[in-house]
C-alpha positions, 0 to 999 in steps of 0.5 A: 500500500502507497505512503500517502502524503499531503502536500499544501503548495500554494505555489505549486512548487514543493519537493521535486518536480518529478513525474508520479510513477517517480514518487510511486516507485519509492512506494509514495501516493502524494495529493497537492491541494493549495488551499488551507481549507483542503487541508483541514478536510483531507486531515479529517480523513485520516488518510494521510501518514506526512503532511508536506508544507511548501514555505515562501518569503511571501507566505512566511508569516502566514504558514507560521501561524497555520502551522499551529493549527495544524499541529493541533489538529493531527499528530501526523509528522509534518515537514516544511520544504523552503521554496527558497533560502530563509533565515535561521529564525525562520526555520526555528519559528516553523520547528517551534510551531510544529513542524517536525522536519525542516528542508530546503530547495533543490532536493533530488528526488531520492532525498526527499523520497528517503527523509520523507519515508524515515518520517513516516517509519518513525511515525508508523513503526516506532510510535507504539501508541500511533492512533489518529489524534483527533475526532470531529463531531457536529456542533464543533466538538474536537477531541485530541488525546495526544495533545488532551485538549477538547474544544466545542464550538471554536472554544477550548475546554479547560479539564481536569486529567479524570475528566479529560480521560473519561471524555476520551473514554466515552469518545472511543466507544463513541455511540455505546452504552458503557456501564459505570464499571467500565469507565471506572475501570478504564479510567481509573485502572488498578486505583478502582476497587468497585462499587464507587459509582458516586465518584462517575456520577460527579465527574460526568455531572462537571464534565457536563457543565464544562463542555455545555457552553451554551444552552441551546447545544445538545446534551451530549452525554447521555444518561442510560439510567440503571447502567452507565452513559454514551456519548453521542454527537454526530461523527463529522469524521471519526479518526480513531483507530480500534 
């Protein structure tokens, strides 16, 4: 199966001018788009194991600050490519705001080739816990549990580690039933000792108040009474893995 890139070049110009079966012979599938907007809906996919950003003097500024974004929004290495010699605070700015590999034009085919697969075999192989980072649902919830942040409607959510964990809880078995036992359990592991439901109770009941930041959002926690709680918005793209 090919490596599939990203590759955001408002430009055009990223990596090397090479013919597709160059790419697809070092086992690469490489998607251009030069609109942000693309970007952020092709991530949603979780299709993609490299995002490849092209960088220009004229575009310095704003690649800098959609590098943030991005970095929040996928756990997926990204590279920064200069179309053209840039400074040293450049190059810092983009590491700083979560680029994870910073190269510069001209580039043989063979080296972008390589550096991209090293980045993705580090990613792949040597990241035990590499899950998709973020799951989208409707009415702007976010939940990223690589960087334990949760945003509804644009705006962050501050959380507790106990609710942040059981909100990632309820978000993986997004749609089921768990009983109080299985979010203690799996929430509070080898610490649970049974019977403690007081403890879920009062956590979901702050959890709730957090993430109702207005009142005409759906109750997105829902009480299955006698058994346990779902959590169940609508996916506007699951990128969970099992």
């Amino acid at each position: 199966m090919p490596n599939r890139i990203l590759v955001f070049t408002e430009s055009g110009v990223c990596l090397v001018r090479a013919a597709p079966d160059s790419w697809e012979k070092h086992g690469i599938s490489m998607y251009k788009t030069a609109h942000f907007e693309d970007v952020i809906k092709e991530l949603k996919t979780g299709r993609y194991l490299l995002l490849v950003v092209s960088l220009s003097k004229h575009n310095a500024v704003m690649i800098q600050q959609q590098l943030k974004v991005l970095r929040n929004l996928t756990n997926i290495p990204i590279a920064v490519v200069a179309e053209e010699h840039v400074d040293t605070s450049s190059k810092l700015a983009a590491l700083i705001n979560g680029a994870d590999q910073f190269m510069e034009l001209p580039l043989s085919l063979d080296e972008a080739a390589l550096t991209i697969l090293a980045m993705i075999r580090r990613f792949t192989e040597y990241n035990e816990d590499n899950i998709p980072i973020t799951v989208y649902f409707d009415h702007g919830v976010v939940v990223s549990p690589a960087h334990r942040k949760a945003f509804v409607s644009g705006t962050e959510i501050e959380l507790v580690r106990k609710e942040f964990d059981i909100l990632c809880v309820l978000v993986r078995n997004h749609g089921i039933v768990l009983t109080y036992d299985q979010i203690l359990e799996k929430v509070w592991g080898a610490e649970y000792i049974g019977g403690e439901r007081e403890i879920i109770w009062n956590q979901i009941r702050r959890l709730r108040d957090k993430i109702q930041i207005a009142p005409d959002l759906p109750q997105f926690i829902k009480t299955v009474h006698g058994v346990g709680y779902s959590f169940s918005p609508k996916y506007s793209a699951a990128c969970f893995e099992n």
